[in-house]
C-alpha positions as CSV (number, residue, x, y, z in Angstrom):
1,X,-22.6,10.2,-6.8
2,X,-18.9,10.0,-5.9
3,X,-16.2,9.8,-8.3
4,X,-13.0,7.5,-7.3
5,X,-9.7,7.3,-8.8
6,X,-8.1,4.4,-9.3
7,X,-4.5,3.3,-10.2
8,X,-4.1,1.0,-13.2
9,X,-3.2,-2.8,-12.0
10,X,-3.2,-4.5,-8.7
11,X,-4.8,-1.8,-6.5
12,X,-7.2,-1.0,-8.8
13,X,-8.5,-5.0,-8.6
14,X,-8.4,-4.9,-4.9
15,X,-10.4,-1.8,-4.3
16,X,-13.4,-3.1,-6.7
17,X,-12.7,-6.3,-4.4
18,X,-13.7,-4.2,-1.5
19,X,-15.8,-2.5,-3.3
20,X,-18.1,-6.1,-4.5
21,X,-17.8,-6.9,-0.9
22,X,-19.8,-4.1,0.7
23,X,-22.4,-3.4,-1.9
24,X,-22.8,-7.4,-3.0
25,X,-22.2,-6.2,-6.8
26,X,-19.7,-6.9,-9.5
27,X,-16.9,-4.2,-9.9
28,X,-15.1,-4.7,-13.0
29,X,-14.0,-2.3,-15.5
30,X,-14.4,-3.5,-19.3
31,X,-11.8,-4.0,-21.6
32,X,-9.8,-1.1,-22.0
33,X,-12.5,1.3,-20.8
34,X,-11.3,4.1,-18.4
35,X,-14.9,4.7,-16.8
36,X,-17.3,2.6,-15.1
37,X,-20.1,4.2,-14.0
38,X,-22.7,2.6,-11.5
39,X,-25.6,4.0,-9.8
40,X,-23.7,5.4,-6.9
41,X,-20.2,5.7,-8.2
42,X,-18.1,6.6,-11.1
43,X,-14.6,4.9,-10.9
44,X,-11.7,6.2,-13.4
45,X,-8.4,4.0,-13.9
46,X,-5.5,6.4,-14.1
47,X,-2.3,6.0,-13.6
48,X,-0.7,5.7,-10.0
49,X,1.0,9.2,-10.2
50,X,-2.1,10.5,-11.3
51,X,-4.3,9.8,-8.6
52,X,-3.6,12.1,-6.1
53,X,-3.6,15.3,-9.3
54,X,-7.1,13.8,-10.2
55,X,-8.2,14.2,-6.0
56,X,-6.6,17.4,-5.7
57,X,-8.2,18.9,-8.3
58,X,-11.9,17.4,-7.5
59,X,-12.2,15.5,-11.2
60,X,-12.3,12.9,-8.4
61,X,-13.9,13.3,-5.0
62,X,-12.2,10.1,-3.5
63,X,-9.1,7.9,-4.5
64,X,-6.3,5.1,-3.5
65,X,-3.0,5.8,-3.4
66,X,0.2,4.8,-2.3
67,X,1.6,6.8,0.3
68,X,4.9,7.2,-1.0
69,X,3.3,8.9,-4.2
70,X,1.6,11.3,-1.2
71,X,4.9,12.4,0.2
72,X,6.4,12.7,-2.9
73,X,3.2,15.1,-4.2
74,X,2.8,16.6,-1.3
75,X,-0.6,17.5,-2.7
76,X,-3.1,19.1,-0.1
77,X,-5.6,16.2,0.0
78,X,-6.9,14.5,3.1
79,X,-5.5,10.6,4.1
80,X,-9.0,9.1,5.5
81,X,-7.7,5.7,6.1
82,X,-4.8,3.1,5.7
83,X,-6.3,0.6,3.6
84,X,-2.8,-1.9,4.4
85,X,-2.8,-3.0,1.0
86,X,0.5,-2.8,-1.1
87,X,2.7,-2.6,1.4
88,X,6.1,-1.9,0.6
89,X,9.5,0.5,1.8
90,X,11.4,3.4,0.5
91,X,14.8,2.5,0.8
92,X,18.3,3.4,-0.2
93,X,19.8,0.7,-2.0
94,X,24.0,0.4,-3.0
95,X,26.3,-2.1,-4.6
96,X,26.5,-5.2,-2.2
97,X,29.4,-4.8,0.3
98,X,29.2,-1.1,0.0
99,X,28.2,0.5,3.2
100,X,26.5,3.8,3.7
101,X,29.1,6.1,4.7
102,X,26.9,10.0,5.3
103,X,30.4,11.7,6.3
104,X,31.2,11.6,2.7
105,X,31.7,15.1,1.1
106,X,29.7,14.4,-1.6
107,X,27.1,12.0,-2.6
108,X,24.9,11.2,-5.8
109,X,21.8,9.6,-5.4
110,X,19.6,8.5,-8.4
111,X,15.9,7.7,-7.7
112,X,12.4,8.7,-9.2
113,X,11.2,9.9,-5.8
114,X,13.4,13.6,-5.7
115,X,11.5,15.2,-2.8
116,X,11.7,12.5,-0.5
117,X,15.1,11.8,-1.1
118,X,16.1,15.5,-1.3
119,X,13.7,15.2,2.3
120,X,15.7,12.6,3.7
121,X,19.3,14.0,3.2
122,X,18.5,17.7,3.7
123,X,17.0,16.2,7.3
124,X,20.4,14.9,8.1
125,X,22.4,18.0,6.5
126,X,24.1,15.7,3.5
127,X,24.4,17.6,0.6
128,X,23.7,14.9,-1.9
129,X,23.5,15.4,-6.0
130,X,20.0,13.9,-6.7
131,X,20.1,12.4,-10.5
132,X,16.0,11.8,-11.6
133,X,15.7,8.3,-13.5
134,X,12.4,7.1,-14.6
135,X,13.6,3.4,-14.5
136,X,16.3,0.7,-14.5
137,X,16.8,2.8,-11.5
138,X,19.4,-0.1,-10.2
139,X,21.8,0.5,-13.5
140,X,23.0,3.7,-11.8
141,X,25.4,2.1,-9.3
142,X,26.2,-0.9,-11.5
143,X,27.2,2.2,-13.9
144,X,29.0,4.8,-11.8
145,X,26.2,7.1,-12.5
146,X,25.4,7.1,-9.1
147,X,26.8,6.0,-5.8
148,X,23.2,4.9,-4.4
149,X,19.5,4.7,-5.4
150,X,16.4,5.2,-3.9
151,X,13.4,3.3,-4.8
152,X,10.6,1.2,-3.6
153,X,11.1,-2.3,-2.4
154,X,8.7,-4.8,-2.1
155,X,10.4,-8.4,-1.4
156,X,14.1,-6.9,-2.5
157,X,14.5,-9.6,-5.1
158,X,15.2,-7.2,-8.1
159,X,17.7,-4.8,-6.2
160,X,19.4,-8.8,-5.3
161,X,19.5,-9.9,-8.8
162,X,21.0,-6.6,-9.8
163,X,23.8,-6.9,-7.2
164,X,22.3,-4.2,-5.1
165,X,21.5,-4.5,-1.3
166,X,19.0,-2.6,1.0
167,X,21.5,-0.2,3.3
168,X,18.8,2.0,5.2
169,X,14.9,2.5,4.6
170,X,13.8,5.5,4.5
171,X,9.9,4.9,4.5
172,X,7.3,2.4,4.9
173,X,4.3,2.4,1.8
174,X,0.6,1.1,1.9
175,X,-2.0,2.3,0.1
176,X,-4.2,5.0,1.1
177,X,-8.3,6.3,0.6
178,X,-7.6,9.6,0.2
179,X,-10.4,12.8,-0.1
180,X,-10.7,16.2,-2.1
181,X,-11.4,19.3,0.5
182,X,-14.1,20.5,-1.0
183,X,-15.9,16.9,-1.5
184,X,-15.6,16.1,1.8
185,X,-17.8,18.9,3.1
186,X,-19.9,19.3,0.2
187,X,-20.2,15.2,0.1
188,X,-19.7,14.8,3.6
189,X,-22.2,12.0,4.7
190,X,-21.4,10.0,1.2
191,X,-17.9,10.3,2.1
192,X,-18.0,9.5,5.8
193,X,-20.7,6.6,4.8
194,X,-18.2,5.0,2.2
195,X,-14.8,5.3,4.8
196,X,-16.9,3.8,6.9
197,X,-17.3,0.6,5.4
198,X,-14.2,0.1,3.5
199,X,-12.9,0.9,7.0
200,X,-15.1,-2.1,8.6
201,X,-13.7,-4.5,6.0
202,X,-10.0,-3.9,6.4
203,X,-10.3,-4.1,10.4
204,X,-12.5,-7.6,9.6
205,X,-11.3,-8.7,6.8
């Protein structure tokens, strides 16, 4: 049996999706629950940053998670596939106008993804004062807390309606199947069997 971590939400729904599609059952958590258990699989709903901890540390053999939460982790998992589902950017984001000026002698950046950010500047030898928010990340410019943010953008309506633009991106996001070491070699052929046909459906559709 293989265990699979799940985020909470959208994801979640579109792996079981997947999930319906290969095996020809129904996939759906009931209310509230955090387990569902079938003959073959045990699937836990946890929360997005969780998923990777939950892999890492072989609670789960298997999970899907965005790749954005991977490089910030930097958890010592193996990416199996690209599963080009929520697809979205890391970007830097200021007040609209504003342009991104890296000659600056200093620069304060507020975002909830620190080692990317702190990857992204140190890469280009900026010293930049990284400030952690959990959210209402676009206040910070708004604010003078900040001179820029980073944070994930989907459509870029909210960074918009906050008076923020897109400047630079920084990454692009999908989600990812992701593997524990150890389950992939002591689970190998369940592991391989299972890419494989999640991998079938998201090159056919």
């Amino acid at each position: 049996m293989l265990t699979v971590a799940l985020p909470k939400g959208r994801i979640a729904k579109e792996t079981l999706e997947i999930f319906s599609k290969i095996f020809g059952d129904s996939f759906v958590f009931d209310d509230r629950k955090l387990i569902l258990q079938t003959d073959k699989f045990k699937f836990l709903l946890v929360r997005n940053q969780d998923v990777a901890t939950y892999v890492y540390h072989q609670a789960a053999d298997i999970g899907v998670v965005g790749l954005d939460t991977l490089e910030e982790q930097g958890l010592d998992i193996i990416r199996l596939l690209d599963l080009r589902k929520g697809v979205c950017k890391v970007a830097i984001g200021m007040k609209k106008g504003e342009k991104l000026d890296l000659s600056r002698p200093q620069i304060t950046v507020a975002t909830k993804m620190v080692n990317i950010t702190k990857r992204y500047f140190a890469e280009r030898a900026i010293a930049a004062k990284i400030i952690k928010l959990y959210g209402s990340i676009e206040l910070a410019p708004l604010v003078g807390l900040a001179d820029m943010i980073v944070d994930i953008v989907e459509t870029g309506t909210t960074m918009k309606q906050n008076g923020l633009e897109v400047v630079e991106e920084i990454m692009e996001s999908s989600t990812y199947l992701i593997a524990n070491k150890n389950s992939f070699f002591e689970k190998k052929s369940e592991v391989l069997d299972i890419y494989e046909k999640i991998e079938h459906i998201v090159k056919n559709g």
